[in-house]
C-alpha positions as CSV (number, residue, x, y, z in Angstrom):
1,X,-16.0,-12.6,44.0
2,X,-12.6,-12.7,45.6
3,X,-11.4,-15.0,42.8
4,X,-12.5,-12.8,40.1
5,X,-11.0,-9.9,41.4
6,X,-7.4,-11.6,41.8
7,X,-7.9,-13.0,38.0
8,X,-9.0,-9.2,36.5
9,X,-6.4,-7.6,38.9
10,X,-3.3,-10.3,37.7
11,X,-4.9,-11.2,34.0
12,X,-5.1,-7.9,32.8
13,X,-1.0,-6.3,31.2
14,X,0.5,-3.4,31.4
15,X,1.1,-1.0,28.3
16,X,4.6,-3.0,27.8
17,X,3.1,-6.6,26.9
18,X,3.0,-7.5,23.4
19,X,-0.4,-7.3,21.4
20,X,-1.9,-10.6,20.9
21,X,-1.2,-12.5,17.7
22,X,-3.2,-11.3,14.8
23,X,-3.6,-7.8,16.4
24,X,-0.7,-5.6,15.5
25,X,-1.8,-3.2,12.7
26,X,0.5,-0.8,10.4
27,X,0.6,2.3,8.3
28,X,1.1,1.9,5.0
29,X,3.1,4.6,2.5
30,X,3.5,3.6,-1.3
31,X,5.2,5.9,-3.9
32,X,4.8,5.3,-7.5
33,X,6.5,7.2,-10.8
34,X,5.8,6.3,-14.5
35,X,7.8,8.5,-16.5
36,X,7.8,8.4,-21.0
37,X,4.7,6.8,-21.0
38,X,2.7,6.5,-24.4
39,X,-0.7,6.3,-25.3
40,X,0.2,2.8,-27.0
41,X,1.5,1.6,-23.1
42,X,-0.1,-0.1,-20.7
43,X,0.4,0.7,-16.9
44,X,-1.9,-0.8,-13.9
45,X,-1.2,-0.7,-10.4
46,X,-3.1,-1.5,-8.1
47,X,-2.6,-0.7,-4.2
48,X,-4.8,-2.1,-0.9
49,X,-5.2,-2.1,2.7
50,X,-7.5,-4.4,4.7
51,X,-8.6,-5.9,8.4
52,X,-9.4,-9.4,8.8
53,X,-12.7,-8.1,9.7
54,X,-14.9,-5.5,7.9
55,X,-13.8,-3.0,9.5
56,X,-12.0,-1.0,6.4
57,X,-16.2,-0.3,5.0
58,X,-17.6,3.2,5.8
59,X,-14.5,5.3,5.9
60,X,-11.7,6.8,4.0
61,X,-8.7,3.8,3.6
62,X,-6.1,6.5,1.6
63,X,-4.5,9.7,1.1
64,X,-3.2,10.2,-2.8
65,X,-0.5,13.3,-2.8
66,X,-2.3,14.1,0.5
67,X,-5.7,14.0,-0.5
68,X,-8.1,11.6,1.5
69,X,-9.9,9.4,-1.3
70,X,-13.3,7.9,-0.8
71,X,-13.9,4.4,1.5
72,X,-12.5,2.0,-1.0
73,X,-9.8,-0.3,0.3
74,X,-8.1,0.2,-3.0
75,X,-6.5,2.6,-5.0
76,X,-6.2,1.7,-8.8
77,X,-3.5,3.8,-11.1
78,X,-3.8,3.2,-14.8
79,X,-1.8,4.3,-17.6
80,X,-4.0,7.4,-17.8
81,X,-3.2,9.0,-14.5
82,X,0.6,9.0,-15.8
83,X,0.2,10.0,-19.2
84,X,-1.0,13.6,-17.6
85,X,1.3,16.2,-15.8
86,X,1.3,14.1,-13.1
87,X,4.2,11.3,-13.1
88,X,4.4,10.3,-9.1
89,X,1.5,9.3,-6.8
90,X,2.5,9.0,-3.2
91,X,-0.6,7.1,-1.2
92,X,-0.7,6.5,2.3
93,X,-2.8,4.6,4.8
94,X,-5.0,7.3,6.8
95,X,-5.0,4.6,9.9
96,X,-3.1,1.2,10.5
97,X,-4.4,-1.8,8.8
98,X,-3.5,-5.5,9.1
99,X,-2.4,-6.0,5.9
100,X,-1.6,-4.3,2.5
101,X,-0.6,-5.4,-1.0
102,X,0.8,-3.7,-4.4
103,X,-0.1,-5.2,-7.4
104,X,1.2,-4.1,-10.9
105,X,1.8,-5.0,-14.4
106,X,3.2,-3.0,-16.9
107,X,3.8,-3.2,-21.0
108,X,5.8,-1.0,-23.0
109,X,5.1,-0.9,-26.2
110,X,6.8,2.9,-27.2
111,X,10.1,4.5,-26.6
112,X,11.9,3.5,-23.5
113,X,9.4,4.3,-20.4
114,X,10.9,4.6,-16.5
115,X,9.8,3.0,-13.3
116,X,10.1,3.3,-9.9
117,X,8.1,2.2,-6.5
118,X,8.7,2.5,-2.9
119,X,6.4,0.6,-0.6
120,X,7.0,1.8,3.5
121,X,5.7,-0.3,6.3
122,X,5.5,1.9,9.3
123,X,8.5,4.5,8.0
124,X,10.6,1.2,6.9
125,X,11.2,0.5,3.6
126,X,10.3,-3.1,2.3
127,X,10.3,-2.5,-1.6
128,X,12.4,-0.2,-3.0
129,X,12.7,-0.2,-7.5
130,X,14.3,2.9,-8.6
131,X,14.7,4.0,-11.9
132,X,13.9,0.6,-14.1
133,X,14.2,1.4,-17.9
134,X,11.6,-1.0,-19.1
135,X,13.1,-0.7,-23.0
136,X,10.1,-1.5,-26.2
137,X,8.6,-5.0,-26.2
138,X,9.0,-4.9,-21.8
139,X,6.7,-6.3,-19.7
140,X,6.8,-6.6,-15.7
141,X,4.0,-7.9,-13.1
142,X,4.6,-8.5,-9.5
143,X,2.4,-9.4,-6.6
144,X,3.7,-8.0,-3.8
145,X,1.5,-8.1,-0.1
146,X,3.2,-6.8,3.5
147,X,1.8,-7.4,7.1
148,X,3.1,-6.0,10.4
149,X,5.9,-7.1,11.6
């Protein structure tokens, strides 16, 4: 008894020690702005958050423009969300996650069309495209994942 008390007592850290590896979690904030689209483009996007577990399942994963969405892990934006009055989407984790991703592609097939994406890892920006003129005949796709740091 005397030993396990001196183990729990000396085994368990203060609020200072660093989580174990694998555990830190983070919030995650993605911005997203299609402007000139046409009916002829194409625009996908797709954003997610995950656990290593299951833990994600059974409640809301995102906010989009500050509205919780439903328990799906990810958020998909196609060209027909942008070719309304809306142009930006601004989704955020609603708790921390151990990992996130972005994943978009992108044709234009009209008149020049105008991109931009910010992705923020707990308030820091990682991924930051600003104003790309993707001119007729342009095509983009990235792959794009984040994890705490």
């Amino acid at each position: 008894m005397l030993a396990m008390t001196a183990f729990v007592s000396t085994g368990c850290g203060g609020k200072d020690d660093d989580p174990a590896p694998g555990t830190k979690k983070m919030n995650m904030k993605v911005t997203i702005s299609v402007v000139g689209l046409e009916a002829s483009d194409n625009v996908y996007f797709q954003i997610g958050a995950a656990n290593h577990d299951a833990s994600q399942y059974g409640s809301p994963v995102w906010k989009m423009n500050g509205t919780t969405q439903g328990n799906t892990h990810t958020i998909e934006l196609k060209e027909q969300q942008f070719l309304g009055s809306t142009k930006t989407y601004v989704l955020e984790t609603v708790k921390a996650f151990d990992f996130g991703s972005l994943n978009f592609d992108y044709s234009n097939d009209g008149a020049p069309l105008t991109v931009s994406y910010k992705v923020e890892i707990d308030g820091k920006v990682k991924t930051n495209v600003q104003n790309k003129v993707v001119p007729a005949g342009g095509t983009d796709d990235q792959n794009l994942t984040y994890k705490p740091e």
